[in-house]
C-alpha positions in Angstrom: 0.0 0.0 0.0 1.7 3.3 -1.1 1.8 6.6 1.1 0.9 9.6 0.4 3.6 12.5 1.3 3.0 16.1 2.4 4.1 18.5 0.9 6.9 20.3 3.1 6.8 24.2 3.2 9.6 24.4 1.2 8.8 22.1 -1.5 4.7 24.3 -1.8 7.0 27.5 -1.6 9.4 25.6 -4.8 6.6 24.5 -6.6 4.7 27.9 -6.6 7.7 30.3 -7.6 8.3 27.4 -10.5 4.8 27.9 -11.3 5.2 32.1 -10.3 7.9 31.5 -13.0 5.9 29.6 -15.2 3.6 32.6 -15.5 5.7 35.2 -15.6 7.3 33.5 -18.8 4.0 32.9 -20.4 2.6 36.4 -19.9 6.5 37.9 -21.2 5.9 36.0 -24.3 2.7 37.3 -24.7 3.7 40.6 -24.2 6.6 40.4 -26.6 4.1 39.0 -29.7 1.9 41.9 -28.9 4.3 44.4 -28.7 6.1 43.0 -31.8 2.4 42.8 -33.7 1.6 46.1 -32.5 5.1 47.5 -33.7 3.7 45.8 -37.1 0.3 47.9 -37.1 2.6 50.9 -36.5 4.8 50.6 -39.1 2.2 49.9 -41.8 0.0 52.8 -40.7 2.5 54.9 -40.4 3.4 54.0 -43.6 0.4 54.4 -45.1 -0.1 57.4 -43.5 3.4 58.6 -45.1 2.6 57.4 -48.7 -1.0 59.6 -48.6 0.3 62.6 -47.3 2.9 61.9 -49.8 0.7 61.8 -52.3 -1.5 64.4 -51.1 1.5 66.6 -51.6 2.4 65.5 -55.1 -1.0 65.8 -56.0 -1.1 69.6 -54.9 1.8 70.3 -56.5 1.5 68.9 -59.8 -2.1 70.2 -59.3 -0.4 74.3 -58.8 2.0 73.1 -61.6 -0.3 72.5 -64.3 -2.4 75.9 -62.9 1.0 77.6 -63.1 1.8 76.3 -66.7 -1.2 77.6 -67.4 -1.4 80.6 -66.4 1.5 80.7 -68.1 0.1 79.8 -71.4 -2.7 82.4 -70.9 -0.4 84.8 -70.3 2.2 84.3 -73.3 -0.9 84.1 -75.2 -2.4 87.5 -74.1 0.9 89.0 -75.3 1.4 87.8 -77.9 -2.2 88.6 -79.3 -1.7 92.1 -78.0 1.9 92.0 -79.9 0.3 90.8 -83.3 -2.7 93.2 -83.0 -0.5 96.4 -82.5 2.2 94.9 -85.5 -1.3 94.9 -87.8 -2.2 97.8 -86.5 1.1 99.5 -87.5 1.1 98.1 -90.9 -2.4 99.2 -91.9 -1.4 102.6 -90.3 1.3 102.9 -93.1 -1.1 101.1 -95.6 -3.5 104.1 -94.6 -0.8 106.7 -95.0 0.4 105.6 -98.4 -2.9 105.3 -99.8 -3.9 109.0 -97.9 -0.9 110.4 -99.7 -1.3 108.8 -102.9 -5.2 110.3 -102.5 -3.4 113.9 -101.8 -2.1 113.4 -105.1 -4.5 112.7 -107.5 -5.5 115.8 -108.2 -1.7 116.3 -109.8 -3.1 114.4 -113.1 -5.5 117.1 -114.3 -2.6 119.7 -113.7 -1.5 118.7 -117.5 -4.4 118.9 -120.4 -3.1 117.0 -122.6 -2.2 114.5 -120.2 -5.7 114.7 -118.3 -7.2 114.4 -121.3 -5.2 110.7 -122.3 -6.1 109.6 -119.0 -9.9 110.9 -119.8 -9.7 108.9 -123.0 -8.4 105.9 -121.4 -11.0 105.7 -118.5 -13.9 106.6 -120.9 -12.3 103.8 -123.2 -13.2 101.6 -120.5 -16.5 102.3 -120.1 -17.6 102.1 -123.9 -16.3 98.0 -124.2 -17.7 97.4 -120.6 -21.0 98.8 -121.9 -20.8 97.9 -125.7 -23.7 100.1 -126.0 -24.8 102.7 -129.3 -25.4 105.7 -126.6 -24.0 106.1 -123.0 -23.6 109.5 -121.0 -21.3 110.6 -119.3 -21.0 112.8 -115.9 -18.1 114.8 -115.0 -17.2 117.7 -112.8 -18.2 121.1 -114.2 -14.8 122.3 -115.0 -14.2 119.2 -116.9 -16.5 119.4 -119.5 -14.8 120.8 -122.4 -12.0 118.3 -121.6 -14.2 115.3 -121.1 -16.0 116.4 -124.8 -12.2 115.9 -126.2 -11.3 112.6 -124.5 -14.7 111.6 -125.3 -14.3 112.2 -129.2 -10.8 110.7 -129.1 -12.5 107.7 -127.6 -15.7 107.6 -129.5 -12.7 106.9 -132.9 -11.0 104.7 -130.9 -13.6 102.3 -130.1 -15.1 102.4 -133.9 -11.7 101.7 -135.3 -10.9 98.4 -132.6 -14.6 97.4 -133.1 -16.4 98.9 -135.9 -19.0 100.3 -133.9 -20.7 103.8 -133.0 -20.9 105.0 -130.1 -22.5 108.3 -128.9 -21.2 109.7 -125.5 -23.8 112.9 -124.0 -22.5 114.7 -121.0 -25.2 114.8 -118.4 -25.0 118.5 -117.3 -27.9 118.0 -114.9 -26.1 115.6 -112.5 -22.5 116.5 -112.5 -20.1 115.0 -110.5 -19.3 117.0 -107.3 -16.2 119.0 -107.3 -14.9 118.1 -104.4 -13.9 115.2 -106.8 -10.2 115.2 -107.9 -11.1 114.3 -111.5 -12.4 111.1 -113.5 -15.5 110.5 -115.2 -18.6 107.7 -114.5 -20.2 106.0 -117.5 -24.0 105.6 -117.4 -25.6 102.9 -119.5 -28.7 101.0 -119.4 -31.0 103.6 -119.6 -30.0 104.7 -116.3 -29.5 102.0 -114.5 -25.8 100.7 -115.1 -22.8 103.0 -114.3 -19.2 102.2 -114.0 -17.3 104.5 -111.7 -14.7 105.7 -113.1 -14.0 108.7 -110.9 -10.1 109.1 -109.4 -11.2 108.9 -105.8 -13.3 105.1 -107.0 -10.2 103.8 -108.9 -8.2 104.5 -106.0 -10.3 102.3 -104.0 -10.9 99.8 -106.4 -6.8 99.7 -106.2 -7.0 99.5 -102.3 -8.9 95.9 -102.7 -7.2 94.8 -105.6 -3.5 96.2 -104.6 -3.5 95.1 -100.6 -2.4 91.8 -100.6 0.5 92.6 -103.0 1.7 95.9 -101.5 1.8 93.9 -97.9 4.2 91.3 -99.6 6.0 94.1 -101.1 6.6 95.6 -97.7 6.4 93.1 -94.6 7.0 89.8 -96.8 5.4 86.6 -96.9 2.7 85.7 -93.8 3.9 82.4 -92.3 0.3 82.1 -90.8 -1.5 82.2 -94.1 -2.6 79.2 -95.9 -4.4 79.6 -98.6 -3.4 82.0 -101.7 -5.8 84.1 -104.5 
């Protein structure tokens, strides 16, 4: 029959720091894996929290970069629109003061008779194969008329010889062209309802539109910008 031993006071004080131990060990552990794992959680949120500041920041910057680039834009723009529109604005200034000058000057061609009177012919000339009609008038300034009645005759001779037909020119005194005029004639045909403006001040614009685009290459060159050509 076995016996059954008590436990001394030494051997339950022995057996409860081991177990004291035991415990203490255990809960150690424990707290090392939790610290550890919660140094894990740390480090990824902090990480994470890193990257979206990070890209919080990147995103405001590229977001004021592209703002800035075009503001930029806008601005280099705005120049050079303003640049362009005061370069035009020069060049139809000096358009504007050739053609004003050459308009000072017309009134130089009736300083000659016989040369008006050519120039008469001529523009009278014009007006006869334009119209190719048997009777046409013509208006003229006031002082003009006994000049215009030459060119007119001169013209009349002309035409029959180059197409071997009349043609009878009457000076309407009634409606004569205003002397503020610098000269020229206009051709009336179509029983009133045609006439071809022949007057200086008209052939001067007539050579605005036709003229412009040449006289612009003449003095600022080809435009890069410009695509299509007459």
């Amino acid at each position: 029959m076995s016996q059954i031993h008590a436990l001394s006071d030494d051997q339950v004080g022995q057996e409860l720091r081991k177990m004291t131990a035991f415990i203490r060990q255990e809960a150690e552990e424990k707290a090392r894996e939790i610290e550890i794992k919660a140094n894990e959680e740390f480090a990824i949120e902090k990480s994470k929290l890193v990257r979206q500041e990070t890209d919080a920041i990147d995103s405001a910057y590229a977001k004021k970069f592209k703002q800035a680039q075009m503001s930029q834009q806008i601005t280099r723009s705005t120049v050079a629109n303003k640049t362009r529109l005061k370069v035009l604005g020069a060049r139809q200034e000096l358009l504007d003061d050739i053609f004003e000058a050459a308009s000072a000057q017309l009134g130089e061609a009736t300083s000659s008779q016989d040369r008006y009177k050519d120039i008469l012919k001529g523009l009278i000339l014009e007006g006869f194969y334009a119209m190719n009609e048997p009777e046409l008038v013509l208006r003229a300034r006031k002082a003009d008329y006994d000049v215009v009645r030459q060119a007119s005759e001169a013209a009349s001779a002309e035409y029959k010889e180059k197409t071997e037909k009349d043609v009878k020119a009457t000076i309407d005194e009634e409606n004569p062209v205003a002397e503020g005029s610098a000269g020229g004639v206009i051709i009336v045909g179509g029983n009133g309802k045609i006439d071809i403006d022949n007057t200086f001040e008209a052939r001067l614009n007539l050579l605005k539109d036709s003229a412009l685009p040449a006289m612009r290459k003449a003095l600022f060159g080809e435009n890069p910008n410009r695509k299509f050509f007459d």
